[in-house]
C-alpha positions as CSV (number, residue, x, y, z in Angstrom):
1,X,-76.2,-125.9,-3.1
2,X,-80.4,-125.8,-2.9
3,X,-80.4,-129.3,-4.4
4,X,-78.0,-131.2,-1.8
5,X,-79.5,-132.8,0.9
6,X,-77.8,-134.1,4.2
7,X,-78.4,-137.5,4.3
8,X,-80.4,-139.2,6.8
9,X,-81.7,-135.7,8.0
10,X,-85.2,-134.8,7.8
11,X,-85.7,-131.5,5.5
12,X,-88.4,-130.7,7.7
13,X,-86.8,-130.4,11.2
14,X,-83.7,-129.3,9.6
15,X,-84.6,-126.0,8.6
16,X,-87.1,-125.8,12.1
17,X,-83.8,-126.2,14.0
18,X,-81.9,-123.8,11.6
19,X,-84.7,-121.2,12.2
20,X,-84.2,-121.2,15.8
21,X,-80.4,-120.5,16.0
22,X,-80.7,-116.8,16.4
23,X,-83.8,-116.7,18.3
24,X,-84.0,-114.3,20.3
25,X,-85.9,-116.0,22.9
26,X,-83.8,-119.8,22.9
27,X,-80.8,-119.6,20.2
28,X,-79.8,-122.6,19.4
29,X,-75.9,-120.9,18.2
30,X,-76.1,-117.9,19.7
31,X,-73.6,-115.7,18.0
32,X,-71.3,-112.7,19.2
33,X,-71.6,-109.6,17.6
34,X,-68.5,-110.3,15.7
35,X,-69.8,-113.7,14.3
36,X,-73.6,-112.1,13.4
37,X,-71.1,-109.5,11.7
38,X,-69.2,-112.1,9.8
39,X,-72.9,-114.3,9.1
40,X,-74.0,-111.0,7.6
41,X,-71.3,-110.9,5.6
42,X,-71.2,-114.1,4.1
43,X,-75.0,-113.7,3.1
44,X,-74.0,-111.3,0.8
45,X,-71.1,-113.5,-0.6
46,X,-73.8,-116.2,-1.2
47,X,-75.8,-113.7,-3.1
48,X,-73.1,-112.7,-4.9
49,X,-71.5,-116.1,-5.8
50,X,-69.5,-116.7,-9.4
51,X,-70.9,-117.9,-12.3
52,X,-70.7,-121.4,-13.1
53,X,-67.6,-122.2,-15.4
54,X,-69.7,-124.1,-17.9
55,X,-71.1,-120.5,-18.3
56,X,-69.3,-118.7,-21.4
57,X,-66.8,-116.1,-20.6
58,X,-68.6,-113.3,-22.5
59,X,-71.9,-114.1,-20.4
60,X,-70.2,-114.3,-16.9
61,X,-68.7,-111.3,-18.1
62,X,-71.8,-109.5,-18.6
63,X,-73.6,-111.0,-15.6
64,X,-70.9,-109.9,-13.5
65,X,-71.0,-106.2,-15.7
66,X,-74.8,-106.2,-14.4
67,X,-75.6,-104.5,-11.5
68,X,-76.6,-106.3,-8.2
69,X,-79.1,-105.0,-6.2
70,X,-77.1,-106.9,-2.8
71,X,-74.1,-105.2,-3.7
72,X,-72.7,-103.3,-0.6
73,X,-71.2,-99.5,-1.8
74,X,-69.1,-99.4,0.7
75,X,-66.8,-102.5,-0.2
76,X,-67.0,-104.4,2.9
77,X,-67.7,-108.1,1.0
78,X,-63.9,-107.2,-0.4
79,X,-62.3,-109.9,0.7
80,X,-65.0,-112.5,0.6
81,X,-65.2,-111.8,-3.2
82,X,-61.2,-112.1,-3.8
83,X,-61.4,-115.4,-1.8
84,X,-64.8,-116.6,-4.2
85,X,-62.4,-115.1,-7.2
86,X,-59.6,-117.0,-6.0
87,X,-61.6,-120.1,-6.3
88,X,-62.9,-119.5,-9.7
89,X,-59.6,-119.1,-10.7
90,X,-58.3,-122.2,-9.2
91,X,-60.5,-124.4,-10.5
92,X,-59.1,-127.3,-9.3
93,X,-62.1,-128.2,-6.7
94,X,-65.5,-127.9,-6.7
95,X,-68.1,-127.6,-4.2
96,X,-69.7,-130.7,-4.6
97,X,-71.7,-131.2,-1.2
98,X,-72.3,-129.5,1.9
99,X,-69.2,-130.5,3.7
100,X,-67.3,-129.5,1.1
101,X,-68.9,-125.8,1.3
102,X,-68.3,-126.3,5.2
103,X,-64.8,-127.0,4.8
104,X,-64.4,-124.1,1.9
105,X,-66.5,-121.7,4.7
106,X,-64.2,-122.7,7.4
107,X,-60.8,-121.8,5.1
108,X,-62.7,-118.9,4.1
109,X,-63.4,-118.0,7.4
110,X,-60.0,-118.3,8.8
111,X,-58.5,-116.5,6.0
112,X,-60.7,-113.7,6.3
113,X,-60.1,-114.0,10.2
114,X,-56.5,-113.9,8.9
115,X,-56.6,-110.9,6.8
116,X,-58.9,-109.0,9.2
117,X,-56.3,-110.2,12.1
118,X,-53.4,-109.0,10.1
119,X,-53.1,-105.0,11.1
120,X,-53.9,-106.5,14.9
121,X,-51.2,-109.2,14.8
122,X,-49.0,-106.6,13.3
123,X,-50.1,-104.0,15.7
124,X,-49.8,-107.0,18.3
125,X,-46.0,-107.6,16.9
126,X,-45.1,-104.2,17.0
127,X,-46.5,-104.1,20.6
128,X,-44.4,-107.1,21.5
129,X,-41.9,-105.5,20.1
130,X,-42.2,-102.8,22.1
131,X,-43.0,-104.7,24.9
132,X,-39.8,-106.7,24.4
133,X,-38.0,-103.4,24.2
134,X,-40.0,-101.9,27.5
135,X,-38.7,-105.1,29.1
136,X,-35.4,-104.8,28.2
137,X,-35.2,-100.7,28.9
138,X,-36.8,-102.1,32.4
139,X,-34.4,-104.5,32.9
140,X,-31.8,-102.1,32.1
141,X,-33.0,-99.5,34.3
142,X,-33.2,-102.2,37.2
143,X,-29.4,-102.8,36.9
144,X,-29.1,-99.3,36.5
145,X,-31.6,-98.8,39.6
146,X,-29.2,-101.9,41.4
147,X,-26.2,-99.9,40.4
148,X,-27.7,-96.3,41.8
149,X,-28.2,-98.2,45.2
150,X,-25.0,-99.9,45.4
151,X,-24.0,-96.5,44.7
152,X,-26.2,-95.2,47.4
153,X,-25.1,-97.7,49.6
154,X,-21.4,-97.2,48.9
155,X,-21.5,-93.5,49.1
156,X,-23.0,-93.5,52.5
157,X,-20.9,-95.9,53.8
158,X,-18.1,-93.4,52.1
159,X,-19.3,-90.5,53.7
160,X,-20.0,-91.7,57.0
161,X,-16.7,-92.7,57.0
162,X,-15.7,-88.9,55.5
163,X,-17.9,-87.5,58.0
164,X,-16.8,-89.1,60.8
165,X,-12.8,-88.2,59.2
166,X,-14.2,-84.9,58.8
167,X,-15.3,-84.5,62.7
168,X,-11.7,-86.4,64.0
169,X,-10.1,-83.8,61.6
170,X,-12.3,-80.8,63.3
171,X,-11.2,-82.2,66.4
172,X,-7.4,-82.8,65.8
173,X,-7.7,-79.1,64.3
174,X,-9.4,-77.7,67.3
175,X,-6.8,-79.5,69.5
176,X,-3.9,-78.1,67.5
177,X,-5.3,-74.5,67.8
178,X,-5.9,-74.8,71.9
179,X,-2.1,-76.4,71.9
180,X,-0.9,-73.9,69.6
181,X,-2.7,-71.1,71.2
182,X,-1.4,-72.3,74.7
183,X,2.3,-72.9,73.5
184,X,2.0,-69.1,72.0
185,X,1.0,-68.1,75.7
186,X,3.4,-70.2,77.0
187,X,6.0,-68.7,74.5
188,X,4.6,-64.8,75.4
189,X,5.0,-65.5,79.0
190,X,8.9,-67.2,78.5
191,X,10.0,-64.2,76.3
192,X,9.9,-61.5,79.5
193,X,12.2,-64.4,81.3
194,X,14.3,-65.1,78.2
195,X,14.9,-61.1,77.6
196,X,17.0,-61.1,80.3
197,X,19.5,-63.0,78.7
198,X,19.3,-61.0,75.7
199,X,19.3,-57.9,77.3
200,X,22.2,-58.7,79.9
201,X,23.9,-59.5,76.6
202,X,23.4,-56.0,74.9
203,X,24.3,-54.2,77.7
204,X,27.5,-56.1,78.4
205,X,28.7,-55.6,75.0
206,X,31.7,-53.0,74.7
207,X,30.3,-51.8,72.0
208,X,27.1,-50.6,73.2
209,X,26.0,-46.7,73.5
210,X,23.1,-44.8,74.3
211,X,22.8,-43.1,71.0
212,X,22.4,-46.7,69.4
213,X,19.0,-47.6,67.7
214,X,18.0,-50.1,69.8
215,X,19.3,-48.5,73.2
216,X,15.7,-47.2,73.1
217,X,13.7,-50.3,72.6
218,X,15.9,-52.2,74.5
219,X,14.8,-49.9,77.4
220,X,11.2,-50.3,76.4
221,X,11.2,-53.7,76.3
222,X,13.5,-54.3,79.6
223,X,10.1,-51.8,81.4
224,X,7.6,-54.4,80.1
225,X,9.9,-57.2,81.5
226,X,10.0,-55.3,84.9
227,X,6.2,-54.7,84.5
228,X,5.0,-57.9,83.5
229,X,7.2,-60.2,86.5
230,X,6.2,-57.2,89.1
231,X,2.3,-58.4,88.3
232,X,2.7,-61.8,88.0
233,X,4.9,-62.8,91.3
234,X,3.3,-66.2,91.4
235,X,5.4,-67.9,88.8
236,X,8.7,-69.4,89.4
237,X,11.5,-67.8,90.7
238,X,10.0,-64.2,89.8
239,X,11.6,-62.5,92.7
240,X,15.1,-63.5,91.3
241,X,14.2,-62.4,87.5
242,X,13.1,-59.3,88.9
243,X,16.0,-58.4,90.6
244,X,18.3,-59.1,87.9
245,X,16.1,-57.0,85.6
246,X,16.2,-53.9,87.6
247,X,19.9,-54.4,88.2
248,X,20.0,-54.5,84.0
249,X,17.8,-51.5,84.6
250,X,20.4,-49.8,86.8
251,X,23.3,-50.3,84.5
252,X,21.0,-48.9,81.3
253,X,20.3,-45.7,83.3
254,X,23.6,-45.3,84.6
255,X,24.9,-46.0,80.9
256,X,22.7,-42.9,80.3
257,X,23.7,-40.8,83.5
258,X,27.3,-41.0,82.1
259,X,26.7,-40.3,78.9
260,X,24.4,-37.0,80.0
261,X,27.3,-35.8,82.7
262,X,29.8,-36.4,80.0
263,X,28.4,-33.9,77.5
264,X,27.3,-31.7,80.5
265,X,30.8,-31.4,81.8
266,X,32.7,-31.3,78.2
267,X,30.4,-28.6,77.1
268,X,31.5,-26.6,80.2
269,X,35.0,-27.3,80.4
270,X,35.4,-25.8,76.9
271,X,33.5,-22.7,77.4
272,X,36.0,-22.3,80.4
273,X,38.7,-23.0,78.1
274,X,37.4,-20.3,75.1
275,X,36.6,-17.8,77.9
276,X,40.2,-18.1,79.4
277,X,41.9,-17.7,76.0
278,X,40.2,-15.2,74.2
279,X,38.6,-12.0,75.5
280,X,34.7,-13.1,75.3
281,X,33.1,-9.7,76.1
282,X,31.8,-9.2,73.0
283,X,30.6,-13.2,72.2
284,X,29.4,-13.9,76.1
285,X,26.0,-15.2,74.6
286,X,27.7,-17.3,72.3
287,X,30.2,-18.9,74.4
288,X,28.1,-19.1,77.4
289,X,25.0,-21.2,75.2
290,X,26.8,-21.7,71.8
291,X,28.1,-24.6,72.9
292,X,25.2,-25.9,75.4
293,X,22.7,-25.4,72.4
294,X,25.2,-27.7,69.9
295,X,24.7,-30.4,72.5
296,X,20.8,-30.1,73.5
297,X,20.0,-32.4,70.7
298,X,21.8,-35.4,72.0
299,X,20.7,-34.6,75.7
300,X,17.0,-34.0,74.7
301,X,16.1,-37.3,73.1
302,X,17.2,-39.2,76.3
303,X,15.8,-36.8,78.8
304,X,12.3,-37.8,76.7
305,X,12.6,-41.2,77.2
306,X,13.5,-40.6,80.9
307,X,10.7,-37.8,81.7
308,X,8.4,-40.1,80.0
309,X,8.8,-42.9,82.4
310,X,9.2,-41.0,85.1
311,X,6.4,-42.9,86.5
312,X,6.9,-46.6,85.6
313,X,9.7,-46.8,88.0
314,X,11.7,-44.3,91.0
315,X,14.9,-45.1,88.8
316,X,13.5,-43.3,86.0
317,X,13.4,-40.0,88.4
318,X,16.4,-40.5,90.4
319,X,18.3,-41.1,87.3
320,X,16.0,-37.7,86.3
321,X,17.0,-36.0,89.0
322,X,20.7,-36.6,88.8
323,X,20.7,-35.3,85.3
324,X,18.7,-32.1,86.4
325,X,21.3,-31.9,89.3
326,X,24.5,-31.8,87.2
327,X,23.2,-29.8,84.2
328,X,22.3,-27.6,86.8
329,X,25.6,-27.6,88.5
330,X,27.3,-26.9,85.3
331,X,25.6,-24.4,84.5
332,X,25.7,-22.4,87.9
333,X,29.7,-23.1,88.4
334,X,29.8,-21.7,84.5
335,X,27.5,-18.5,85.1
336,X,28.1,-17.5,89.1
337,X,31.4,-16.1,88.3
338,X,30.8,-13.9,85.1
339,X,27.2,-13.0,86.8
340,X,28.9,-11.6,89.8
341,X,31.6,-10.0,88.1
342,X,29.4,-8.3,85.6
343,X,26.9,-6.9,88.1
344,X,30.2,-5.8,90.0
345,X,31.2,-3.9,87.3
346,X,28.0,-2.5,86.6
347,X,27.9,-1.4,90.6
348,X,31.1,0.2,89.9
349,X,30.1,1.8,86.7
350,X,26.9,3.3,88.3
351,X,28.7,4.4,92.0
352,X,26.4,7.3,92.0
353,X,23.6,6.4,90.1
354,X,21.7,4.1,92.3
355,X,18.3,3.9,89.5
356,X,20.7,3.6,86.8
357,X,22.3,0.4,88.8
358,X,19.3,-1.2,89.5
359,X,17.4,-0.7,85.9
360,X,21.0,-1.8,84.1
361,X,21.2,-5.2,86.9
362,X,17.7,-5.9,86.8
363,X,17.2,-5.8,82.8
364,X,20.9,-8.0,82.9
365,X,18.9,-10.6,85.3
366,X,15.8,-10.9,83.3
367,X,17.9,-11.9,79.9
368,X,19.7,-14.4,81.7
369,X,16.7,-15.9,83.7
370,X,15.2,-15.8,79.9
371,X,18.0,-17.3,78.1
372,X,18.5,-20.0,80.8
373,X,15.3,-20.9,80.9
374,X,15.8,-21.2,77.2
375,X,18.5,-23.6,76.9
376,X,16.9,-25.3,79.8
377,X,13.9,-26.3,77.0
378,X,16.2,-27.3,74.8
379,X,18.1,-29.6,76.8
380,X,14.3,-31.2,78.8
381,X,10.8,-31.1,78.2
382,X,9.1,-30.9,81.8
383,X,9.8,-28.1,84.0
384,X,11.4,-28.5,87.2
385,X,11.4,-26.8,90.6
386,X,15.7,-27.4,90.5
387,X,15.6,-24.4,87.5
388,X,13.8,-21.8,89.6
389,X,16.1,-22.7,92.8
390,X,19.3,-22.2,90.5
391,X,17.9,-19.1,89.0
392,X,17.1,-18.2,92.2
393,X,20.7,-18.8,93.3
394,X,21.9,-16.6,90.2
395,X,19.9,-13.5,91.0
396,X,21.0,-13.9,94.4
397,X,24.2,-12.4,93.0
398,X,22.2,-9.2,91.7
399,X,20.6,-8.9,95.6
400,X,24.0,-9.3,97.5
401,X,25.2,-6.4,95.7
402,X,22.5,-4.1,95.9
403,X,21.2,-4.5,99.3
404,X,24.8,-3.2,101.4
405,X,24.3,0.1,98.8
406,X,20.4,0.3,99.3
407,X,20.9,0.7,103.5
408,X,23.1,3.1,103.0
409,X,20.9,5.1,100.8
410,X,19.3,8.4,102.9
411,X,17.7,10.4,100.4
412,X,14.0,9.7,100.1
413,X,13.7,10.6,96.3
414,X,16.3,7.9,95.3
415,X,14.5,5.3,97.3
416,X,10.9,6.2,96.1
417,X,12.6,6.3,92.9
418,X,14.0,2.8,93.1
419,X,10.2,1.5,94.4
420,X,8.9,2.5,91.5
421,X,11.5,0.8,89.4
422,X,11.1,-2.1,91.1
423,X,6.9,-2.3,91.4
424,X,6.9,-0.3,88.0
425,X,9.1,-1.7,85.3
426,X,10.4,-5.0,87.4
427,X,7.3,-6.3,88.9
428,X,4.4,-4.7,86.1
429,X,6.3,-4.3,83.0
430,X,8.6,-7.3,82.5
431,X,7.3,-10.4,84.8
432,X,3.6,-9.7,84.7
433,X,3.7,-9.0,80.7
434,X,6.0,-11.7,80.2
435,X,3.5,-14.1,82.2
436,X,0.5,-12.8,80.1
437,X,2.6,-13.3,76.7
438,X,3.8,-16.7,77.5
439,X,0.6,-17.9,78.6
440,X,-1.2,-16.2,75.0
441,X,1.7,-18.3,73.2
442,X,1.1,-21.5,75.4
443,X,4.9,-21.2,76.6
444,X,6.3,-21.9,79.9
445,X,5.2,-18.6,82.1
446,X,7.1,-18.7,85.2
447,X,10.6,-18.4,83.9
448,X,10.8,-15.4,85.1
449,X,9.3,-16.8,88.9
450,X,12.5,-17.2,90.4
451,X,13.8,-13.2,88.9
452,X,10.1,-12.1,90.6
453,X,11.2,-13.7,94.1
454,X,14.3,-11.6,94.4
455,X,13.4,-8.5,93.3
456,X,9.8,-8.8,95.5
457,X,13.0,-9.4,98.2
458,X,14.5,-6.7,97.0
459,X,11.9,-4.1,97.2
460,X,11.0,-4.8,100.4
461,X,14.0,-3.8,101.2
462,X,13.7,-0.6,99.7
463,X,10.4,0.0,101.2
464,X,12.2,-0.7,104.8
465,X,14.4,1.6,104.1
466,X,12.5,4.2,102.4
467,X,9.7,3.9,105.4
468,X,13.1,4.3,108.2
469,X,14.0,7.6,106.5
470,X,10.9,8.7,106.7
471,X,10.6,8.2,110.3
472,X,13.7,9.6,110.8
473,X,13.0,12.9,108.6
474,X,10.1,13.5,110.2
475,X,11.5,12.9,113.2
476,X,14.3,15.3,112.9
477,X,12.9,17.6,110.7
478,X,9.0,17.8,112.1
479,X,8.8,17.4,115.4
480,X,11.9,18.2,116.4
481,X,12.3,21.2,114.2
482,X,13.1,24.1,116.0
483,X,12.7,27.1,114.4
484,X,15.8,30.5,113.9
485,X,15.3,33.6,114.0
486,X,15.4,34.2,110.1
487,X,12.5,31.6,110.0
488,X,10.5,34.0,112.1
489,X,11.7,37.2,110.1
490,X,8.2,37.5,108.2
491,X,7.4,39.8,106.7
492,X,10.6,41.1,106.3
493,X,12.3,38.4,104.7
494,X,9.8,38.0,102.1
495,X,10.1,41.6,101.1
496,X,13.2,41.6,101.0
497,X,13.3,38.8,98.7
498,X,11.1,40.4,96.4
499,X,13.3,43.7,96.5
500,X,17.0,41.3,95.4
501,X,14.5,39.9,92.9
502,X,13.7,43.3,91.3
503,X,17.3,44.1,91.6
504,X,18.1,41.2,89.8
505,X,15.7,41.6,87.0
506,X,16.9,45.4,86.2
507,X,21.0,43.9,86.0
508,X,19.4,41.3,83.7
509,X,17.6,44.0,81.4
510,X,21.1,46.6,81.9
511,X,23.4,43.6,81.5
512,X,21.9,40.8,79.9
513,X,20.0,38.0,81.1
514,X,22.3,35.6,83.0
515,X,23.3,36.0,86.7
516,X,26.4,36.5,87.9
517,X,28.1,34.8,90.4
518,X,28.5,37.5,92.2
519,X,24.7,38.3,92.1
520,X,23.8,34.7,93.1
521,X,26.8,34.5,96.1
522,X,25.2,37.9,97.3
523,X,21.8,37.0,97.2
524,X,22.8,33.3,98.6
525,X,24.4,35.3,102.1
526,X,21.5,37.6,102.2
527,X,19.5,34.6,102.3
528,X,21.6,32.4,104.6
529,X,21.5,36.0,106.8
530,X,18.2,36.3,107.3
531,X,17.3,32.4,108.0
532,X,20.1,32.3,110.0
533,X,21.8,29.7,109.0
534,X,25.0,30.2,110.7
535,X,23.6,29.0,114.1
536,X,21.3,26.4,115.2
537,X,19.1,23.8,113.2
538,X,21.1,23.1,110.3
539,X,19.4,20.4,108.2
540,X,19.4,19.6,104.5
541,X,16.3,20.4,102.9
542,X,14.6,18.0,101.0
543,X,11.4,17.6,99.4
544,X,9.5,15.0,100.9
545,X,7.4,12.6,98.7
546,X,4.4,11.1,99.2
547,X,4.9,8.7,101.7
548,X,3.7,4.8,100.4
549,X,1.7,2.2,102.5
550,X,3.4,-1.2,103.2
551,X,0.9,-3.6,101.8
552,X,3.2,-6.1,104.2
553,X,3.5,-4.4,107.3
554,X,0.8,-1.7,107.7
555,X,1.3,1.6,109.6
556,X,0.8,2.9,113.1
557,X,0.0,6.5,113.5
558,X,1.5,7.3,117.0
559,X,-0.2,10.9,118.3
560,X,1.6,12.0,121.8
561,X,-0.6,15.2,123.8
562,X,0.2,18.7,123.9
563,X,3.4,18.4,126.1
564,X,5.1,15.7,124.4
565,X,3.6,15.7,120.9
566,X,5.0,13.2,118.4
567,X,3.9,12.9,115.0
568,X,6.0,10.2,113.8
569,X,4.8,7.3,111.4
570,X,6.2,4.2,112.7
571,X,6.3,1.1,110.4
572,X,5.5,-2.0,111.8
573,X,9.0,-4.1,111.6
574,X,11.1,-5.5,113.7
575,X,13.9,-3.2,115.9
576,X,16.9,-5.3,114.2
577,X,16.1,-5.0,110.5
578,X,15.3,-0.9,111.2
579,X,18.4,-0.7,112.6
580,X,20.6,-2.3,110.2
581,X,18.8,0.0,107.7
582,X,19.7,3.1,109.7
583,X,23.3,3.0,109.1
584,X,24.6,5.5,108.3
């Protein structure tokens, strides 16, 4: 390649011009980095260039055995050398002239550009690949990206619509509550109106009774009728449901009323019966509450129900009251009769016994104040003034007896006697212990009140009395005592008692130690001689007790002087009751 020569070209300026294309200062080719890389590079393929072919194989061989002082150890003239092999081998053309080396350095170059290029343009196809593959994953997620806001746009225009449902919903469901919630009121308020119907039914019905199941809550409910129209008068035609209510009110009580004086007069009719065909003496507590006691339980339950309402409405205590009334009624027409003849008897038993009569009718009046008292509990549940007025009614019977025998009692022992009977084991013993038991036990204390009443009657009775004897003992036996001659006889009659005491103290030892009648009627004269007896100033001697203040009246101490001296205790009462006391 040393030997051809460009034509028309001057050698000389030439290779001046070819010396300046990488100067530094004014290249005529200035080359990139990548080109000066690639001139580099074919400067060692020129070194290294093939043998001839007109060379023998054997010496090519060797020259190409012999080591090259331009060879690169790290192989980087590789493909320049299998492009320079690959023209030896072809053999076909030959580099005859400089344009033919140009044209074989272009093709060279472009097939090194090539084969250098190749891991790029593969790297380049894989990225376009990729690329290809981005764009499509991008276009797909930009349909799916349309879809999403399609979506979007479709579910916002769904739930707008589902909210806006939602809130008509809320409201139709708030509406339906407030109607619902008002018809209910409406509905509350109509059923006290429309239980009047109902009711007027039920209690028209033949077959109704009082001791039905739903007697009871029909009554209940027919009070929250009256109740609930009596506080609301300004609906319509209130007044007239009102009326009609209390007259179904008026027919449910009496339903009761008839019911209670039934049971009340059956139960009495047949202890009158039993009583007049059998003698009862024996079974009077039985026959008088047996029966009474059998019924109680069907009473009670309505007299609750009725003492319970007793202040919801006057008809509850009229109707109350009536009941009270007739069971009382009953009960007095049953016991007056046997009561009076009883304590009759026992007046009659007891003629002379006055203490006897009054312990034996007092103790008979506390067992039946007791016992009525009692039944009375088992028939009602509230007390009631009505009992103690009955009771009081009862032991009126004990008082009319005793009082016509207590005025016409004189002795002052048997009236002292009977006060303390009466304060003593009347008053103390059975009411006041009986009040402190029942009130211990948390039971009714006052049933014997009514008992108490009489007998505090009673013995202020026997206190008049007791306080008119007294005045009229002392009276007659005090200050106008006027004394006999045996009263005077002192000290003769005392010594002569002592003598007919000796006397009868030596027959006792001679004869034994009982006196003879003879004895006693002797010494009886002797002593009826000497107080002389026989005359003036008879009077029965008795010894006076203690006389007792009236805590009720008081006393007056009346003192006359020395010519007219009276020492008389005069009680402070009036002139007719100490009069009708002094009979006798």
């Amino acid at each position: 390649m040393a030997d051809v020569a460009l034509p028309g070209l001057d050698q000389r300026k030439l290779r001046e011009r070819l010396s300046q294309w990488d100067s530094q200062s004014d290249p005529k080719a200035p080359l990139t980095t990548f080109q000066k890389d690639i001139f580099i590079e074919l400067t060692n393929f020129a070194n290294e260039r093939p043998f001839p072919n007109e060379l023998p194989a054997d010496e090519s061989s060797q020259l190409l055995k012999a080591p090259s002082d331009a060879q690169d150890s790290t192989g980087s003239h590789s493909l320049i050398l299998r492009y320079m092999q690959q023209v030896d081998t072809e053999g076909s053309s030959r580099i005859e002239n400089a344009q033919q080396f140009f044209s074989w350095f272009s093709e060279v170059e472009s097939e090194i550009e090539k084969e250098e290029d190749l891991p790029y343009r593969s790297h380049m196809e894989e990225l376009a690949s990729h690329r290809a593959q981005c764009d499509w994953v991008l276009d797909e997620v930009s349909a799916g990206l349309d879809h999403l806001m399609e979506l979007q746009r479709q579910y916002v225009h769904v739930s707008t619509k589902t909210n806006a449902l939602h809130e008509a919903c809320e409201h139709l469901l708030e509406e339906q509550t407030r109607l619902m919630n008002q018809a209910e009121n409406i509905s509350n308020k109509l059923s006290y109106f429309n239980e009047l119907e109902t009711i007027s039914s039920k209690l028209g019905s033949p077959t109704l009774t009082v001791t039905n199941e739903s007697f009871v809550p029909m009554l209940s409910r027919l009070d929250e009728c009256i109740l609930y129209i009596k506080n609301n008068p300004q609906y319509k035609e209130s007044p007239v449901y009102l009326a009609r209510l209390k007259q179904c009110l008026s027919r449910a009580l009496n339903l009761m009323k008839s019911h209670v004086t039934h049971i009340l007069i059956t139960s009495t009719q047949h202890v009158r019966s039993s009583k007049d065909s059998q003698n009862a003496a024996d079974n009077a507590f039985t026959l008088f509450y047996g029966k009474f006691r059998a019924n109680a339980p069907r009473v009670r339950s309505l007299m609750e129900q009725l003492e319970m309402r007793t202040d919801k409405s006057p008809e509850y205590e009229q109707i109350l009251s009536d009941c009270h009334q007739c069971y009382f009624s009953q009960r007095e027409q049953l016991l007056s009769p046997s009561i009076t003849s009883t304590i009759g008897d026992l007046a009659a038993k007891h003629v002379r016994d006055h203490c006897s009569l009054m312990r034996s009718g007092c103790a008979f009046m506390v067992h039946v104040c007791e016992d009525e008292y009692q039944l009375y509990l088992n028939f009602f549940s509230k007390p009631t003034t009505q009992l103690d007025e009955m009771l009081e009614r009862l032991c009126s019977c004990l008082y009319d007896v005793f009082r016509p025998l207590i005025i016409h009692i004189n002795h002052l022992e048997t009236l002292s006697e009977l006060c303390s009977i009466l304060t003593i084991e009347m008053i103390a013993e059975h009411v006041q212990n009986n009040q402190m038991i029942a009130e211990h036990v948390h039971n009714n204390p006052q049933e014997l009140r009514a008992f108490e009443h009489v007998i505090r009657q009673l013995l202020m009775d026997v206190q008049e009395r007791l306080v008119y004897r007294t005045y009229i003992y002392i009276r007659s036996d005090i200050l106008q005592y006027a004394a006999a001659q045996g009263d005077l006889a002192y000290p003769e009659k005392l010594e002569m008692m002592e003598s007919i005491a000796e006397s009868i103290k030596k027959s006792q030892s001679r004869g034994g130690h009982s006196r003879t009648p003879s004895n006693a009627s002797s010494t009886s004269a002797e002593v009826a001689r000497l107080t002389g007896a026989e005359g003036e100033g008879e009077t029965t001697p008795l010894d006076v007790v203690p006389l007792q203040e009236d805590p009720s009246n008081g006393w007056q101490d009346v003192t006359a002087g020395a010519g007219n001296r009276d020492f008389s205790c005069t009680p402070v009462t009036s002139d007719r009751r100490l009069k009708q006391f002094g009979k006798g």
